[in-house]
PyMOL Python script that loads the backbone (N, CA, C, O; Angstrom):
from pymol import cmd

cmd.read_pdbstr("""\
ATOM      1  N   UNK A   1     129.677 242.355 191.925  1.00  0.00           N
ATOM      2  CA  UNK A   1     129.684 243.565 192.695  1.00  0.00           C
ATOM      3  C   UNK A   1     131.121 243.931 193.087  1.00  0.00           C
ATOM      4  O   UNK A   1     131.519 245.049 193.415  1.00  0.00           O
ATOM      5  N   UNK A   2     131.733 242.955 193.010  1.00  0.00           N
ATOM      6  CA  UNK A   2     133.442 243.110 193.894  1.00  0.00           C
ATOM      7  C   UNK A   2     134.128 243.741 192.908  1.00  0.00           C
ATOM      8  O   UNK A   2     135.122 244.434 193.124  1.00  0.00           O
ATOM      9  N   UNK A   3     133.518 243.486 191.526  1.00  0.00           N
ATOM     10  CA  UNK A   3     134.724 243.337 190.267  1.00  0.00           C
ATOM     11  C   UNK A   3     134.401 245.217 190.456  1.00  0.00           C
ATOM     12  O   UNK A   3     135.366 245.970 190.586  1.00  0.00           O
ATOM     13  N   UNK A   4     132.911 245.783 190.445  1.00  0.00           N
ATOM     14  CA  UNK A   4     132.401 246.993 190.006  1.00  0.00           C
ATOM     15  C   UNK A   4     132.739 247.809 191.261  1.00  0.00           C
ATOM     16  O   UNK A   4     132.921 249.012 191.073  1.00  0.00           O
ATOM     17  N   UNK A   5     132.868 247.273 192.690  1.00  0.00           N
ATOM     18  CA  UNK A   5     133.569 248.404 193.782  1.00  0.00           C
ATOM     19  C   UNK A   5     134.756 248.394 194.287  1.00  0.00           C
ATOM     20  O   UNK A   5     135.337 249.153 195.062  1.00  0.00           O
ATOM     21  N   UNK A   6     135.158 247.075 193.548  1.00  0.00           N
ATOM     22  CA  UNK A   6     136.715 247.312 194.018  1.00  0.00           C
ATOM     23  C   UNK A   6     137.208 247.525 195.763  1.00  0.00           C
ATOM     24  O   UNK A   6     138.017 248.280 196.303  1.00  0.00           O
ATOM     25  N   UNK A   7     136.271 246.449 196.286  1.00  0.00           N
ATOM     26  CA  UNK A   7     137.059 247.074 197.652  1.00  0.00           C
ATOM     27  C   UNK A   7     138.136 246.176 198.352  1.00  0.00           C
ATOM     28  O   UNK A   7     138.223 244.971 198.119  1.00  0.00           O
ATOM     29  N   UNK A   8     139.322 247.150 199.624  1.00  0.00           N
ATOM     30  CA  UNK A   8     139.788 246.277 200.177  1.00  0.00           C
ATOM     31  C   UNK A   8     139.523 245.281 201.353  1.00  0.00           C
ATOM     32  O   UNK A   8     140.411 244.587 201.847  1.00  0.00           O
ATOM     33  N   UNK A   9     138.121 245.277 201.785  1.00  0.00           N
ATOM     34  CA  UNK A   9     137.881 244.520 202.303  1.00  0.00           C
ATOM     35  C   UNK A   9     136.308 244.077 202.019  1.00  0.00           C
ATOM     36  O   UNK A   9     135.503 244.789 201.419  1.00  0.00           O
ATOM     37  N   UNK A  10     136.039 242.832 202.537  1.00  0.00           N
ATOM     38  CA  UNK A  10     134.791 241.951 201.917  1.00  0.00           C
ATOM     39  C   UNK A  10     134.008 241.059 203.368  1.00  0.00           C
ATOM     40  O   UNK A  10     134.469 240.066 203.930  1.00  0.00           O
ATOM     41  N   UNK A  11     132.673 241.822 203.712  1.00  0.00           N
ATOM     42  CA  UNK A  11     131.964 240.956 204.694  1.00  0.00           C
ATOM     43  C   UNK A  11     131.225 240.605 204.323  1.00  0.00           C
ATOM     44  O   UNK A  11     130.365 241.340 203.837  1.00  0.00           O
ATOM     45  N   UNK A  12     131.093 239.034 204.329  1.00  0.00           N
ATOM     46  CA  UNK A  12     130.185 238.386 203.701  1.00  0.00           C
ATOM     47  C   UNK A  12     128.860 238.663 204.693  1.00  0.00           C
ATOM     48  O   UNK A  12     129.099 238.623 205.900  1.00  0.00           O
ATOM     49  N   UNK A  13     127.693 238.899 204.340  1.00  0.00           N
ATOM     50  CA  UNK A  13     126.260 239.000 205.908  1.00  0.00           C
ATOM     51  C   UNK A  13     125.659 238.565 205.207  1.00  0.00           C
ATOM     52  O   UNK A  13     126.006 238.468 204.030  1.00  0.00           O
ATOM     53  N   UNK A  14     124.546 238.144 205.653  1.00  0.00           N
ATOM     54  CA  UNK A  14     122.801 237.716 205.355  1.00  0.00           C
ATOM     55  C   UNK A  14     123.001 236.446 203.962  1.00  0.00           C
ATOM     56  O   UNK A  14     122.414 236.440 202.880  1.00  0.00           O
ATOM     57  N   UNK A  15     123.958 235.532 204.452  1.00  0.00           N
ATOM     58  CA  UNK A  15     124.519 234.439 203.499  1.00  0.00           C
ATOM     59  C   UNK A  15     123.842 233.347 203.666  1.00  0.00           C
ATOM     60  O   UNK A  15     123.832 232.462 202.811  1.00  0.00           O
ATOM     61  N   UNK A  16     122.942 233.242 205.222  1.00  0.00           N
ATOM     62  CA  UNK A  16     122.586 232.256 205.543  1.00  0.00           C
ATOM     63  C   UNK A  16     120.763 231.726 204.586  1.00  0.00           C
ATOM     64  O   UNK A  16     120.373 232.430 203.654  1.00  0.00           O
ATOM     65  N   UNK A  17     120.095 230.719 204.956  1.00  0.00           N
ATOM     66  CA  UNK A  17     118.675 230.434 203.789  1.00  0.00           C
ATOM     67  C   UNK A  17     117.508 230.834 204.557  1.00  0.00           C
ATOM     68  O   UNK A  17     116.442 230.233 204.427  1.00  0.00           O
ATOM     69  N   UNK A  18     117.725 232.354 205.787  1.00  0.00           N
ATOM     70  CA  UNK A  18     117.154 232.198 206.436  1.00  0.00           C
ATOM     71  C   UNK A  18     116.030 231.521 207.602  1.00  0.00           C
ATOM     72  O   UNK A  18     115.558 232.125 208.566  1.00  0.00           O
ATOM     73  N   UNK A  19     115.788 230.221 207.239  1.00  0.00           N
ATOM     74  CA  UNK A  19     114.615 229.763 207.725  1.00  0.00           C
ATOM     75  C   UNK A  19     115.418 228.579 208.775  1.00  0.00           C
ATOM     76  O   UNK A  19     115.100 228.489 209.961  1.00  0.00           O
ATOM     77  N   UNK A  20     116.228 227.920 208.303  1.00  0.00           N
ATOM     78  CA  UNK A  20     117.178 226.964 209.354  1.00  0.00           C
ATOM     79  C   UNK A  20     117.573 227.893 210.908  1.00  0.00           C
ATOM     80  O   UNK A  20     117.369 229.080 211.159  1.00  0.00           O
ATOM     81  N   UNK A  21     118.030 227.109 211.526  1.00  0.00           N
ATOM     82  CA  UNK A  21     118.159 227.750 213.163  1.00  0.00           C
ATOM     83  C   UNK A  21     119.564 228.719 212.708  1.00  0.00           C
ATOM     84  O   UNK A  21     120.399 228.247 211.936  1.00  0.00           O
ATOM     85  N   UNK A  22     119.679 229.848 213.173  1.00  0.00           N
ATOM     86  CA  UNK A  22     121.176 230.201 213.192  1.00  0.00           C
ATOM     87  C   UNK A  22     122.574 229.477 213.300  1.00  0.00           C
ATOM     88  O   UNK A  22     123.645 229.756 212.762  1.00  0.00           O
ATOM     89  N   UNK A  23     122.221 228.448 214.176  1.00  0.00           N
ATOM     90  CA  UNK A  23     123.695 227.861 214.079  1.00  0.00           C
ATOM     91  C   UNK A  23     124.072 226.928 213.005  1.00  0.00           C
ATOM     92  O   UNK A  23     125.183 226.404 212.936  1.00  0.00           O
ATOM     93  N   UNK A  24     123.046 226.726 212.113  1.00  0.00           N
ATOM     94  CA  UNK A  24     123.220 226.182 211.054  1.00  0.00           C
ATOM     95  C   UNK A  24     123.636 226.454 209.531  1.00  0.00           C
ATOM     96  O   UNK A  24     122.762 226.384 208.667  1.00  0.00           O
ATOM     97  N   UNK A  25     124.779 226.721 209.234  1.00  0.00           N
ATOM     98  CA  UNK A  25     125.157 228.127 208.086  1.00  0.00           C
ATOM     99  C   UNK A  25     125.720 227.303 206.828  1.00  0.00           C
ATOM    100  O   UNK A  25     126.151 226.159 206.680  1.00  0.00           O
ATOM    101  N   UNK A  26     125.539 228.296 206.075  1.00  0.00           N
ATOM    102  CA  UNK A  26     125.754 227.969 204.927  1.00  0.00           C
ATOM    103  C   UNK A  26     127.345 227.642 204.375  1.00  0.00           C
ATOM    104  O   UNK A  26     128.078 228.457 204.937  1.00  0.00           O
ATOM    105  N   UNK A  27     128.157 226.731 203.465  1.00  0.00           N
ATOM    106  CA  UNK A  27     128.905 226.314 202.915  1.00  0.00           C
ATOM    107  C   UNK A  27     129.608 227.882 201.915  1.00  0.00           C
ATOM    108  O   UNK A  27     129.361 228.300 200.784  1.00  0.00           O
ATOM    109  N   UNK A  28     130.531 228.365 203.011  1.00  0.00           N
ATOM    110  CA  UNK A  28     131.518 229.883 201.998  1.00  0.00           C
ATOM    111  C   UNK A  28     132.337 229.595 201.429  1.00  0.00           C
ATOM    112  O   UNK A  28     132.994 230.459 200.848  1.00  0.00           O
ATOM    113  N   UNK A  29     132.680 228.201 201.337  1.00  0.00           N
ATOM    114  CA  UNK A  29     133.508 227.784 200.214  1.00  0.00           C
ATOM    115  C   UNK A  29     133.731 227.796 199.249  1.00  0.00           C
ATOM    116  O   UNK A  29     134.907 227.616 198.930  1.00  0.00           O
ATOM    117  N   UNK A  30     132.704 228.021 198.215  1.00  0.00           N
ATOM    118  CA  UNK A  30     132.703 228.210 197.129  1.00  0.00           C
ATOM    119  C   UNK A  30     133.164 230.027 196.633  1.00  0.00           C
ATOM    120  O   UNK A  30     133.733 230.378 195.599  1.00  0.00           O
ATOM    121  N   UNK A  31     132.725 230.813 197.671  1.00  0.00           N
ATOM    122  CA  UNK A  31     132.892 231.760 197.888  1.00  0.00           C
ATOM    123  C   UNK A  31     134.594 232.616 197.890  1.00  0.00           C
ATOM    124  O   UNK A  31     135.217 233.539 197.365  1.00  0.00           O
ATOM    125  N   UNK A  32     134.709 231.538 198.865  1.00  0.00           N
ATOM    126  CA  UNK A  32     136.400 231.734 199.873  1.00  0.00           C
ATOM    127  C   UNK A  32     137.268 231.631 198.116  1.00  0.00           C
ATOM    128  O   UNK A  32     138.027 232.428 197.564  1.00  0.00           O
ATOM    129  N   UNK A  33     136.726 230.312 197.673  1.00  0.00           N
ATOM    130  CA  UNK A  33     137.239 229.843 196.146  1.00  0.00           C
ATOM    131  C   UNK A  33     137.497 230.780 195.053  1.00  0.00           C
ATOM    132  O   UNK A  33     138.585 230.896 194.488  1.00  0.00           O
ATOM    133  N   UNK A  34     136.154 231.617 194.713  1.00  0.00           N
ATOM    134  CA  UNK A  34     136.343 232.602 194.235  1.00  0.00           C
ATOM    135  C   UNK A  34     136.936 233.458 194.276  1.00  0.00           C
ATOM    136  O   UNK A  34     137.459 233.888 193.248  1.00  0.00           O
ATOM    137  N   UNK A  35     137.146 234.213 195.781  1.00  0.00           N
ATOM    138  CA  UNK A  35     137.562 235.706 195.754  1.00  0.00           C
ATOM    139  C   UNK A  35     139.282 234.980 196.026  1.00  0.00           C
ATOM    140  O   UNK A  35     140.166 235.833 195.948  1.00  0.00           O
ATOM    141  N   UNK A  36     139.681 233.799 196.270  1.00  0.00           N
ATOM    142  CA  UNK A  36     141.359 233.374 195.960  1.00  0.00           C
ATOM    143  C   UNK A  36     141.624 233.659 195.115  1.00  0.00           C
ATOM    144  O   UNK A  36     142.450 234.565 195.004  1.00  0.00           O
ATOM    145  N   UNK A  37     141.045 233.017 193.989  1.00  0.00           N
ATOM    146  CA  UNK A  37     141.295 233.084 192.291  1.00  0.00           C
ATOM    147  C   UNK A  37     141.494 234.555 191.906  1.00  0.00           C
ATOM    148  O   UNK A  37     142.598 234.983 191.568  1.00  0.00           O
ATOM    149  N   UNK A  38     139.900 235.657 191.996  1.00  0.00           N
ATOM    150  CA  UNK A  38     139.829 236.480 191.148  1.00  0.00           C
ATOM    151  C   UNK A  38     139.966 237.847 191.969  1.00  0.00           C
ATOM    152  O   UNK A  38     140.160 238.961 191.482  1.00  0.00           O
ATOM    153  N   UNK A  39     139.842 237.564 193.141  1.00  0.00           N
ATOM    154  CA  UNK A  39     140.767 238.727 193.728  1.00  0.00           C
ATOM    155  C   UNK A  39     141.482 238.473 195.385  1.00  0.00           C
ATOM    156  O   UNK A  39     141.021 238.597 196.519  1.00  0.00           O
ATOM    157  N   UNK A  40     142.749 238.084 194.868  1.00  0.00           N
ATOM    158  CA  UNK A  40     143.755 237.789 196.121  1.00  0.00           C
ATOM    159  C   UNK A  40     143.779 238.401 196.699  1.00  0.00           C
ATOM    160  O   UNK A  40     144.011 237.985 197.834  1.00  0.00           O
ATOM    161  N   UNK A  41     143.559 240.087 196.543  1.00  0.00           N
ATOM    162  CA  UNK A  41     143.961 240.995 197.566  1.00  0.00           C
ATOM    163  C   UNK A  41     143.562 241.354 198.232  1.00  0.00           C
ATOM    164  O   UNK A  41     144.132 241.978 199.127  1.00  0.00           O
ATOM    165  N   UNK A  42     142.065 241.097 198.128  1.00  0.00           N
ATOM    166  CA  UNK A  42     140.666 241.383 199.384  1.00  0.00           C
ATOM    167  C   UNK A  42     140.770 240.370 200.224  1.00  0.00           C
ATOM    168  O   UNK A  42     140.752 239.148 200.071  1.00  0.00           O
ATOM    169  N   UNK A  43     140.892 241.133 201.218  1.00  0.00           N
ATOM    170  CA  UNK A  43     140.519 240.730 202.746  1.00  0.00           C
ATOM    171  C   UNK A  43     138.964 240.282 202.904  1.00  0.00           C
ATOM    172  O   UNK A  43     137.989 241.000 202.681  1.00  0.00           O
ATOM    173  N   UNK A  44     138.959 239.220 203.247  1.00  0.00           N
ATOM    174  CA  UNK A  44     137.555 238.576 203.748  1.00  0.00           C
ATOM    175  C   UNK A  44     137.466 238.676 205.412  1.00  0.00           C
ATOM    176  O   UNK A  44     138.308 238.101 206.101  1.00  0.00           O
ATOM    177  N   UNK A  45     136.753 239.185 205.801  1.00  0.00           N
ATOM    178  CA  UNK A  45     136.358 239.354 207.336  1.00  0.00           C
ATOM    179  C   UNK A  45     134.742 238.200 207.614  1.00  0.00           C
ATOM    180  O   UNK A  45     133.671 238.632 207.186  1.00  0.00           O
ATOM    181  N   UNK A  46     134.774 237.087 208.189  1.00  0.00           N
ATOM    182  CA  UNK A  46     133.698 236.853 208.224  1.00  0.00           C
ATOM    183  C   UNK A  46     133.194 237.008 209.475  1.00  0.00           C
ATOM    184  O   UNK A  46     133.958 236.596 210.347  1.00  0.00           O
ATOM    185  N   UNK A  47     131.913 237.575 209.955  1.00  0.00           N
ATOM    186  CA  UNK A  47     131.370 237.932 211.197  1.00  0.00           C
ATOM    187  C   UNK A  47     131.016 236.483 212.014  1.00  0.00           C
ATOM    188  O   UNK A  47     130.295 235.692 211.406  1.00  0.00           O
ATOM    189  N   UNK A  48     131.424 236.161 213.162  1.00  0.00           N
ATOM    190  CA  UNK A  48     130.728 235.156 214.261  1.00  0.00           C
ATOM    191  C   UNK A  48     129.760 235.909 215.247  1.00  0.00           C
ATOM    192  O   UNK A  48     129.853 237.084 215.603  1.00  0.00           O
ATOM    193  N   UNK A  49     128.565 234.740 215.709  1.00  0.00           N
ATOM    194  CA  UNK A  49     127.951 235.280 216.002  1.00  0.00           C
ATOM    195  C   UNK A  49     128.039 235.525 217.292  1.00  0.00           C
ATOM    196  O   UNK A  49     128.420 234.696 218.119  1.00  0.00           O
ATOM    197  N   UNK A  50     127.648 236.823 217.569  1.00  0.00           N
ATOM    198  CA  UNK A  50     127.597 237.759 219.026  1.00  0.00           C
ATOM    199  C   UNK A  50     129.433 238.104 219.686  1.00  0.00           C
ATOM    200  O   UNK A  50     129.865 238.300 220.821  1.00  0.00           O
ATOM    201  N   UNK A  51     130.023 238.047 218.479  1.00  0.00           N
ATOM    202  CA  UNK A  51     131.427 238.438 218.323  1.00  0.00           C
ATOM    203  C   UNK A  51     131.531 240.148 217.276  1.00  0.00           C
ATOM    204  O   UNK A  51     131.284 240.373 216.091  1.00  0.00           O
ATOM    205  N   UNK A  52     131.995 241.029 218.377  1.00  0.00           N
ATOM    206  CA  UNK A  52     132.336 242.281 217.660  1.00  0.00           C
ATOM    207  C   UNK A  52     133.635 242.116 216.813  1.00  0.00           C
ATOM    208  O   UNK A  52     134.735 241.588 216.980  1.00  0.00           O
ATOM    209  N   UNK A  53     132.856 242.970 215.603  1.00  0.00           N
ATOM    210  CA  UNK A  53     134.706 242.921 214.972  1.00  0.00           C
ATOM    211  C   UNK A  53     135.083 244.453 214.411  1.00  0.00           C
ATOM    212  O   UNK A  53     134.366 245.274 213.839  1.00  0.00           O
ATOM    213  N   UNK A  54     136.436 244.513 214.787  1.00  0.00           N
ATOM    214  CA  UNK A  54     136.796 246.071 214.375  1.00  0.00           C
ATOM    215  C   UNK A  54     137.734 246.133 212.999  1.00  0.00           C
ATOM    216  O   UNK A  54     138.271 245.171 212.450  1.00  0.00           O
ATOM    217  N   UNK A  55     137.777 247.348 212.647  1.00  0.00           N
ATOM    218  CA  UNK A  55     138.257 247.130 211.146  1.00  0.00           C
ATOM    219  C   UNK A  55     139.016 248.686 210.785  1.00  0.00           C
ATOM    220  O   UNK A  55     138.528 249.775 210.484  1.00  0.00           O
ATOM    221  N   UNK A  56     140.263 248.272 210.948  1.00  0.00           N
ATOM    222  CA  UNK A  56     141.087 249.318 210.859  1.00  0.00           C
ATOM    223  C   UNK A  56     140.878 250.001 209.409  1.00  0.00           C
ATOM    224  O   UNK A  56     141.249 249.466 208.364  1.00  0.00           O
ATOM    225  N   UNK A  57     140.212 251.298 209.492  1.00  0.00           N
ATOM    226  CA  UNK A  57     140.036 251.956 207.838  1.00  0.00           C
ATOM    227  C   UNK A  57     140.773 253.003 207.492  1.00  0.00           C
ATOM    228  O   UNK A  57     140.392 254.092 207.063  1.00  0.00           O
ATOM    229  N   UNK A  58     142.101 252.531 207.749  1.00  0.00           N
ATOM    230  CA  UNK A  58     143.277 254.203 207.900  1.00  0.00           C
ATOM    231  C   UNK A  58     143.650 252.780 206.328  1.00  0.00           C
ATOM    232  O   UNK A  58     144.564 252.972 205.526  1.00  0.00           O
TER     233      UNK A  58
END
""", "prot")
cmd.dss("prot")
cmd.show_as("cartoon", "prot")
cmd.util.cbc("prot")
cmd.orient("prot")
């Protein structure tokens, strides 16, 4: 999807196996791995929970 929208920034959501308790999350490493390699230039924002995050889009 990243390769086909090309964006500059990337939030990973709904990553987790749903059924475990929330505070229990899934391994983005493999993830983090990827988008190093095949695209350096995207910004990864990852959301914490009941933490707002703002996102400068100028």
């Amino acid at each position: 999807m990243v390769d086909i929208l090309k964006p500059k920034i990337v939030i990973p959501v709904h990553w987790d196996n749903f059924f475990p308790p929330i505070s229990r999350t899934e391994d983005l490493g493999p993830f983090f791995k990827y988008m190093e390699i095949n695209h350096p230039n995207i910004e990864i924002i990852v959301p914490e929970i009941d933490n707002e995050i703002k996102i400068d889009l100028k």
